[in-house]
C-alpha positions, 0 to 999 in steps of 0.5 A: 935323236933326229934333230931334223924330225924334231925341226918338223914337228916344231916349224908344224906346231905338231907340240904332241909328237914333239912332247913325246919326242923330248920324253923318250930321249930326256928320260933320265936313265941309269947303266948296269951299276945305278949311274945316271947317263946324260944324254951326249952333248950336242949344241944344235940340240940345245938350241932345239930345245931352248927354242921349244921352250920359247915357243912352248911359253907361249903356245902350249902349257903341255909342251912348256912342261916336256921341255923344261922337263927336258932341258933339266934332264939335259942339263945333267950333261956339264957341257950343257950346264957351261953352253946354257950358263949365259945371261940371254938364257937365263933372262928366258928362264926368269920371262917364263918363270914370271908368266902366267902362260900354265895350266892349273899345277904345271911343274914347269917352274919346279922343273926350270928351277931344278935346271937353275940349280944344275947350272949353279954347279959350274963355278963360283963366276955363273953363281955371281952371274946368276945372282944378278940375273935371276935372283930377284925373281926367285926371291918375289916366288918365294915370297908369294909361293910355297910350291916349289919351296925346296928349289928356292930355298935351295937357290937363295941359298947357294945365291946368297953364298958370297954376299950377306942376306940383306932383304927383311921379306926374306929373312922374315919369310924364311925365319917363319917357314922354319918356325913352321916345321911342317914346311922346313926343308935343310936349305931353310936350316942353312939359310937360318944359320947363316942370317944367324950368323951374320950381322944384318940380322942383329942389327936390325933386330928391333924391326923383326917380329916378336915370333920371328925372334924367338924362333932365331933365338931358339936356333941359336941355342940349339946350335950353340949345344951342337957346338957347330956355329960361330957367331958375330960380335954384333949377335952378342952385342945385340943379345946384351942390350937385349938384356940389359934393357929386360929388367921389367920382365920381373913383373911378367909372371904369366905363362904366356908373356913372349917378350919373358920367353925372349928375356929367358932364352937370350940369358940362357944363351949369354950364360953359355956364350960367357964361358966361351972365350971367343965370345966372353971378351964381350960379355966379361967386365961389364958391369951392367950385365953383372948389376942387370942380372943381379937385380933380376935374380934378387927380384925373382927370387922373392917373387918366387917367395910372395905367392905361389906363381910360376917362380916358385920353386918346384920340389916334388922329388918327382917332378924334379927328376922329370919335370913335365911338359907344363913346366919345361914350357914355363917362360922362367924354365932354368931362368934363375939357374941361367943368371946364377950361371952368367953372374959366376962366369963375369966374376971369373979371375975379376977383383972388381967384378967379384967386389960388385956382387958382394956390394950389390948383395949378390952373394946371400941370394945366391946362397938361398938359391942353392935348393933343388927346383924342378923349375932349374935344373942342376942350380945347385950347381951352378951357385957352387960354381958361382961361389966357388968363383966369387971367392977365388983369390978374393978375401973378403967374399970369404970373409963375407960368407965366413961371417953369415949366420943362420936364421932358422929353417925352411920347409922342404917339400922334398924332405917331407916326401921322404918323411923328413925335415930340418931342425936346428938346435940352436948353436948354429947347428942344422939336422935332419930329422923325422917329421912328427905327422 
């Protein structure tokens, strides 16, 4: 390129030829086997190039696009990406990114933060060089504009690696643009798991709003099944209060109820993270998530019996090998089978927390819930193991159960589909037989 010719054109205000200047030699171009070749170093070219910018941001809304443009291309070069890694330039970049010198759609912020995420790549020193420096800046566009939202996600993101995500606009911001997944890109999904993952977050748990909490809490899930996240004690501690503090969550039977939503899936999660044994140190021995759960499964269960509302068991043979999108979305989905879960998991290899659920009267509910319900999946399962686990090592729950009696017979919505139903004969003795039409 000839520099001096470039000169000219600028000292002239000649912005057309210069444009065109900048986009015949910054195209970005490929050799023979797809590679990118980035045009050859030059620190006097650089320093044309910032220059355009600077006057471009001021004079000419076209030539402010070629040359951020441009300077992004070149930034392809490292050695470009080492000169211009400096405090004064990026100062220039944050002056411009925060004017209004533009016409309507201008893609020069695009491009200069496209050139910012090229000089991020040096080294972990211009990351934390450019955390001061810019990322006030990034952090007010992305709050007001969604424009460029893959270039900021993408700098919060790499600029927030060292240090904890501590600004609730943001977090908030963040965690609504992934709940909306017409707007998400991978680097909120990053940015997601890492407010997951740290305790700013649970700390202040309180102070974010209802949606917003959902939507963590149903990443957390998702990624506890992908098994691929490692959370914080205070994420545990926070889901524990959280459920300890649930208990009038029994008198929220409508579908729409959120603060049910948030109970149910912060039990699904502590019900998975209790079998875990990085996490279960937190959860195992307390007493008051064995009583909490036992009381809410106690209190469901005869809601479910009362009147036929979202608690009732669901047992249409149908129903139960699919159940419908209605039902996935009932707020108590799987609720019941999370607590039985929970409760099986604290009593694990635990006298005294296994002695609690006989005196808390835990143990004949569990067995009355050993019924298929499309509204809980694989229960059945789940008291098996909870007993199973209650009557490890421990007499007197076996004794306890040994000593129970039958009191008569429950319909069966899905034996009566099968044409069959349940008859006891009086000793005890329970069969299955044709049901009289």
């Amino acid at each position: 390129m000839d520099v001096e010719n470039l000169k000219l054109y600028l000292k002239n205000r000649d912005y057309k030829q210069v444009g065109e200047c900048l986009r015949d030699v910054f195209a970005i171009k490929s050799d023979a086997n797809g590679q990118r070749i980035s045009a050859e170093f030059s620190k006097q070219l650089v320093d044309l190039l910032v220059e355009a910018l600077t006057v471009a941001s001021k004079e000419s809304a076209d030539l402010l696009d070629e040359s951020s443009k441009a300077l992004r291309n070149y930034a392809l070069n490292s050695d470009t990406r080492g000169y211009l890694g400096n405090e004064g330039f990026l100062k220039l970049v944050v002056s411009i990114v925060e004017s209004d010198s533009s016409k309507p759609n201008s893609p020069f912020r695009k491009y200069l933060f496209q050139l910012l995420l090229n000089i991020l790549t040096l080294n972990d020193e211009v990351v934390r060089k450019m955390y001061v420096t810019v990322y006030e800046s990034i952090c007010n566009y992305f709050l007001k504009d969604s424009s460029c939202l893959y270039e900021t996600s993408a700098l919060i993101y790499n600029l927030t690696r060292y240090v904890e995500l501590t600004d609730l606009k943001i977090i908030s911001r963040v965690i609504s643009l992934y709940g909306n997944r017409e707007e998400t890109n991978e680097f909120l999904l990053f940015l997601m798991e890492k407010i997951i993952c740290e305790d700013y977050f649970w700390k202040n748990y309180s102070a974010i709003e209802m949606n917003d909490r959902l939507t963590v809490l149903k990443v957390l899930r998702e990624l506890l099944v992908k098994g691929d996240v490692v959370i914080s004690d205070a994420c545990v501690q926070c889901l524990v209060k959280l459920f300890l503090n649930s208990t009038n969550v029994i008198f929220q039977v409508t579908n729409s109820d959120k603060m049910t939503y948030e109970t149910s899936t912060a039990v699904e999660v502590l019900s998975a993270l209790s079998s875990e044994k990085t996490y279960s140190k937190l959860i195992r021995g307390n007493k008051d998530i064995l009583i909490t759960a036992g009381v809410l499964l106690i209190n469901l269960h005869k809601l479910g019996k009362i009147s036929n509302n979202c608690l009732t068991p669901i047992q249409k043979l149908k129903e139960v090998q699919r159940p419908n999108h209605d039902i996935r979305e009932n707020p108590f989905f799987c609720f019941k089978a999370d607590l039985i879960r929970l409760i099986g998991n604290v009593c694990w290899r635990d006298r005294k927390m296994q002695d609690l659920a006989r005196e808390a009267e835990v143990i004949p509910v569990l067995l009355d819930c050993c019924n298929i319900d499309a509204n809980n999946p694989f229960i059945i399962q789940w008291v098996i193991l909870a007993v199973r686990n209650l009557c490890d090592n421990n007499p007197e729950n076996q004794k306890f159960i040994a000593s129970l009696r039958t009191e008569g017979t429950v319909s069966s919505a899905l034996l009566e589909e099968f044409g069959l139903t349940l008859h006891s004969q009086g000793d005890e003795t329970i069969r299955i037989v044709p049901l009289n039409r």
